[in-house]
C-alpha positions in Angstrom: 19.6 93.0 84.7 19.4 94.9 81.3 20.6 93.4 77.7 20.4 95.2 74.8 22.4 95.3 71.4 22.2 99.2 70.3 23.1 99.9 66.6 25.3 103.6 65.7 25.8 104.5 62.3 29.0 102.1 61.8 29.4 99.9 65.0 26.9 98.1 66.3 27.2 98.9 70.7 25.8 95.7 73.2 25.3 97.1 76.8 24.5 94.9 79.9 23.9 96.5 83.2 23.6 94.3 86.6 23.4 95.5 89.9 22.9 93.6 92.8 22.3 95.0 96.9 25.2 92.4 98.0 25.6 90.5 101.0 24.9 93.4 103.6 23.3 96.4 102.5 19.4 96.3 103.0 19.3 99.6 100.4 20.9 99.6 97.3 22.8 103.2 96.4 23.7 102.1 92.9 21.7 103.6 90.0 23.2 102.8 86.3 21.6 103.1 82.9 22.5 103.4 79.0 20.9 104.6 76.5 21.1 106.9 72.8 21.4 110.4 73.4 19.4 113.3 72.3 17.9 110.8 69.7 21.0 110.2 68.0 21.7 106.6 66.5 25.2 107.1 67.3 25.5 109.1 70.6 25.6 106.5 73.3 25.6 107.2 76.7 26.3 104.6 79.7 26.2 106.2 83.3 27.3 104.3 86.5 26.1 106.5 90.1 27.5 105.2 93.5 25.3 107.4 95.9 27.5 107.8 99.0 27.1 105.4 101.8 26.3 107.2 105.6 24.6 109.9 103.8 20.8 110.0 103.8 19.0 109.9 100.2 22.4 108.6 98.7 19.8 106.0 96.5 17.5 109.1 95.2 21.6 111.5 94.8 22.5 108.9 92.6 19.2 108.4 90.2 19.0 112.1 89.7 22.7 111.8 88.6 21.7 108.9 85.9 18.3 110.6 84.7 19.9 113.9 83.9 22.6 112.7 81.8 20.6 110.1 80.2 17.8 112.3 79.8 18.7 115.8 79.7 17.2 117.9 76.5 18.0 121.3 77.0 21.2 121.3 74.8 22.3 119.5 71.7 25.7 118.0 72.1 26.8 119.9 68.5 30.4 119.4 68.2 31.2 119.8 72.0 31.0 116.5 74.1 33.3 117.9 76.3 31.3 121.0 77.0 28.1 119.3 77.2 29.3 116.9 79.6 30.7 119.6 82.2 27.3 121.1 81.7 24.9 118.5 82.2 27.4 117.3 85.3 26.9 120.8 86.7 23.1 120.6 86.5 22.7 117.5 88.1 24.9 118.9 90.9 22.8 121.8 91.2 20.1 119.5 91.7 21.4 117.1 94.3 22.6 120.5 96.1 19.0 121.6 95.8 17.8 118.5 96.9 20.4 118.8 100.5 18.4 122.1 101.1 15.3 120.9 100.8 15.9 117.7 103.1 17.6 119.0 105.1 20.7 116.3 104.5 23.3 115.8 102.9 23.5 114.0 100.0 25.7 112.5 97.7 26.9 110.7 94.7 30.0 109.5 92.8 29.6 109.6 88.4 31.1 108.0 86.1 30.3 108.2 82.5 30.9 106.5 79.1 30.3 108.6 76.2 30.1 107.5 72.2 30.2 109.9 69.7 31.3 109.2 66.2 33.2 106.7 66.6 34.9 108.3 69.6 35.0 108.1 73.4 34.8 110.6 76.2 35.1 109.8 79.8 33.3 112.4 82.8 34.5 111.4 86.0 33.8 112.3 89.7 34.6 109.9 93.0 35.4 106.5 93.3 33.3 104.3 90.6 35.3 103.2 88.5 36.1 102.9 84.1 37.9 100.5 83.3 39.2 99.2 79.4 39.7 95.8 77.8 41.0 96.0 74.4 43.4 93.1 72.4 44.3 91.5 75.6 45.3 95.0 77.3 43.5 96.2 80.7 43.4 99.2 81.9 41.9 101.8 84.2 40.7 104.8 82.7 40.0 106.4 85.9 41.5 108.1 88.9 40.0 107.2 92.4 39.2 111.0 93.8 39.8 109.3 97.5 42.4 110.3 99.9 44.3 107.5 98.8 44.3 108.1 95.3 45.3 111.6 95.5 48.3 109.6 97.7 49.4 107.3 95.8 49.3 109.6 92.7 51.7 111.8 94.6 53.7 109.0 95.6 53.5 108.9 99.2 52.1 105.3 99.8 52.6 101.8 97.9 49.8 100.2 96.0 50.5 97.1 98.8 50.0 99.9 101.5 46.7 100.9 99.6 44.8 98.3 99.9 44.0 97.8 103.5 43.8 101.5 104.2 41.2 103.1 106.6 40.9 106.1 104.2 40.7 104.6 101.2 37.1 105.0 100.3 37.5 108.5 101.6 36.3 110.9 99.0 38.3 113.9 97.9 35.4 114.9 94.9 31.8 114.1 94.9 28.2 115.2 93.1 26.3 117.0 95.4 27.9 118.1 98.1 29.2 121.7 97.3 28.2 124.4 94.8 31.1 124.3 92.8 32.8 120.7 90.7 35.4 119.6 88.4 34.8 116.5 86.8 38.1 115.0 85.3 36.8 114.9 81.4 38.9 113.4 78.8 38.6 112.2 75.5 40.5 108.9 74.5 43.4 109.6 71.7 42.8 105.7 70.3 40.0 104.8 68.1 38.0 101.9 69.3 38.3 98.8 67.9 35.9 95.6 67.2 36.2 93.9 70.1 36.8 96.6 72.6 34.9 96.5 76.0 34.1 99.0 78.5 33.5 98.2 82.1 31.7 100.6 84.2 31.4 99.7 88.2 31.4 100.8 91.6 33.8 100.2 94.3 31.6 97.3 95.9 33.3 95.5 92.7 36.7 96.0 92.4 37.3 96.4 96.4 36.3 93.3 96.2 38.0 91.5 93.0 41.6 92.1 91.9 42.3 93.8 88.6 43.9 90.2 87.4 40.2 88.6 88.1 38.1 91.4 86.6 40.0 91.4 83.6 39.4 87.7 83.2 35.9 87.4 84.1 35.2 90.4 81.5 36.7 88.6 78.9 34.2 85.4 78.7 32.4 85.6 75.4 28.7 86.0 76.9 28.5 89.5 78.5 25.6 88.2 80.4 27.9 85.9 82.4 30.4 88.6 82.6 28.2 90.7 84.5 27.0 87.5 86.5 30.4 86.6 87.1 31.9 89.9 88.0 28.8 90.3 90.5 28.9 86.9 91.6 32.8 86.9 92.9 32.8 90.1 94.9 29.6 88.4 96.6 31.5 85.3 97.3 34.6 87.5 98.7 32.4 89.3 101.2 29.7 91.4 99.8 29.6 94.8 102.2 28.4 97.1 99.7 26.1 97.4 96.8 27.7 96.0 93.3 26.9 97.5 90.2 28.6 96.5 86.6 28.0 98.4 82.9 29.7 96.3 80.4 29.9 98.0 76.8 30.8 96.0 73.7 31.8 97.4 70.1 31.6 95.8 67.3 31.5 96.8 63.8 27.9 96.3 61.7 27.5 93.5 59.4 27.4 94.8 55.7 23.4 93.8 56.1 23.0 96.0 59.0 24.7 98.8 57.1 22.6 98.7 54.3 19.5 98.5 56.4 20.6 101.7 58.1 
């Protein structure tokens, strides 16, 4: 587990990341990380990898995913996000691509990303991890599922009810890795963030676990520590069969003493 309160120019950002190999996994697939970006002190970056289970090398797919976004150099973000985002997803799924030639295998990994630039969010988005958003009481999903179900539900041809239990529901439709070419779903959100506002980052060994009723109640305790506990902790309980991984990102505005220390 990682704590850590990170201060931007005018809101001051806590991050926790927990991930835990669950109940029957022996490996665990999951890589996640946040950090500044590009040295910035009010770029923040939080990136969530599921690398994808029956592949081989799905644990090292997903940590090249993580690294290159949190670590990548080679271009300034300027007044882009949107563009640096598509291209530092396209580089790391040039190198996972690489990395399938080289072994040999096939490999794997689902992104999703949290971005912070003044004051203002972008999402980048491939597979089945999910982003969700918990601001003045209201939950939401951020996200699209890129699964066989997803893409049926979105078209209306099955029920949320039907959804649940279906054999094709972790199927994915979009993935990092597995062909030259991607399209990241990319957005930036048209509401500013607020004091108060969290972000929850996970992967589907969460929330295929935990209804969307629960998460959003276990995210709001006060102590993001036993959020992340909690949210972990539950889809254990409930059965465990995959790896569970949770980002939880915090905003909150800088006490005048912080800003004049800046």
């Amino acid at each position: 587990m990682c704590f850590s309160t990170l201060r931007a120019k005018n809101l001051s950002i806590r991050a926790i990341v927990h991930t835990d190999v669950g109940c029957v996994r022996r490996n665990n697939e999951d890589s996640a990380r946040f950090t500044f970006i590009n040295g910035r002190k009010d770029d923040f970056i939080a990136v969530l990898a599921d690398g994808m289970g029956g592949y081989e090398h799905g644990e090292e797919a997903s940590e090249v995913m993580v690294n290159t976004l949190c670590e990548d150099r080679s271009e300034k973000m300027g007044k882009n996000p949107t563009h640096w985002l598509l291209n530092t997803f396209r580089k790391a799924n040039r190198n996972i691509y690489a990395l399938s030639d080289e072994y040999g295998a096939v490999m794997g990994t689902t992104c999703s990303t949290l971005l912070i630039w003044k004051k203002k969010v972008w999402c980048a988005h491939i597979g089945d991890s999910r982003i969700y958003m918990l601001s003045k009481g209201k939950f939401n999903q951020l996200t699209c599922d890129h699964t066989v179900v997803g893409e049926l539900l979105r078209n209306g041809n099955m029920t949320t009810a039907e959804a649940l239990n279906h054999p094709q529901r972790n199927v994915l439709t979009k993935a990092i890795g597995t062909s030259l070419q991607i399209e990241p779903d990319i957005f930036r959100l048209t509401t500013p963030i607020r004091k108060g506002d969290r972000f929850l980052l996970c992967s589907d060994g969460l929330y295929d676990l935990v209804s969307d009723t629960e998460i959003c109640n276990l995210l709001s305790q006060d102590s993001l520590r036993k959020a992340a506990l909690s949210l972990t902790e539950t889809a254990k309980r409930n059965g465990g069969h995959d790896n569970i991984t949770v980002i939880i990102v915090e905003i909150n505005e800088k006490s005048k003493k912080e800003c004049d220390e800046s």
